[in-house]
C-alpha positions in Angstrom: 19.9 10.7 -18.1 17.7 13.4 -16.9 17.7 15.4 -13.6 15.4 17.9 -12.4 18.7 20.4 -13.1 19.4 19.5 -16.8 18.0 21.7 -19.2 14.2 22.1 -19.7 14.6 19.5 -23.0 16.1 17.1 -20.9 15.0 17.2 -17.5 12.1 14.7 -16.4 10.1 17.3 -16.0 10.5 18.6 -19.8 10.3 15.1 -21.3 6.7 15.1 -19.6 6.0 18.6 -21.2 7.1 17.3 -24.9 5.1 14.1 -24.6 1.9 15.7 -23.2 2.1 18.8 -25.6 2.9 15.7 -28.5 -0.4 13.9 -27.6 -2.4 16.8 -27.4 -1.4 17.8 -31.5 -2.4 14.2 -32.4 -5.7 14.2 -29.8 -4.8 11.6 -27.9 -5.5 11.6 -23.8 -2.6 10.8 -21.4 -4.4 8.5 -18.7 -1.7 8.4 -16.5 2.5 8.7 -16.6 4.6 6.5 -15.2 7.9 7.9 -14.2 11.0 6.8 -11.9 12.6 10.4 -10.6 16.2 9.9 -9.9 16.7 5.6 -11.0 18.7 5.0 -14.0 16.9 4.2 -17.3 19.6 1.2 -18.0 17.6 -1.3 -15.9 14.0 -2.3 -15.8 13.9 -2.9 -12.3 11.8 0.4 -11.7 8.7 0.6 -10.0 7.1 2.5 -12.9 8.2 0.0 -15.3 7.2 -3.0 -12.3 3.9 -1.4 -12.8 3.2 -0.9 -16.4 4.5 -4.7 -16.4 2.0 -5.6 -13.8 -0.9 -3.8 -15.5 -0.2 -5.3 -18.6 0.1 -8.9 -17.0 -3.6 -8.4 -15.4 -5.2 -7.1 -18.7 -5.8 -3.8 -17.4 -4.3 -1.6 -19.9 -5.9 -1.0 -23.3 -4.8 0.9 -26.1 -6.6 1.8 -29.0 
C-alpha cells in the first residue's frame, strides 16, 4: 500500500524515485510510468494497468 503520507520508501512518489534512480545505474530510459494514485494494487481493474494491457494488445509497446 502506498500513500503520498507513508514514508519516502514507500510512498508512490518514492517507489517512482527508486525505479528511475534503478534504471538510470543500468542505462536504461523510462518512456513513460504508469501509475494509479490512491486504487488498491489487489485488482487489475486500474486504468494504468487497462492501459499497459491495451498497449500491449495493439502491439505498441516494445522492449528490448
Amino acid at each position: 500500500m502506498s500513500r503520498d503520507d507513508d514514508d519516502e520508501k514507500e510512498s508512490l512518489l518514492g517507489q517512482k524515485r527508486i525505479i528511475e534512480d534503478y534504471a538510470e545505474k543500468l542505462g536504461f530510459k523510462i518512456i513513460e510510468i504508469f501509475d494509479d494514485d490512491n486504487c488498491t494494487g489487489m485488482n487489475f481493474d486500474r486504468d494504468g494497468i487497462l492501459e499497459i494491457e491495451a498497449l500491449v494488445k495493439n502491439k505498441a509497446i516494445d522492449v528490448y
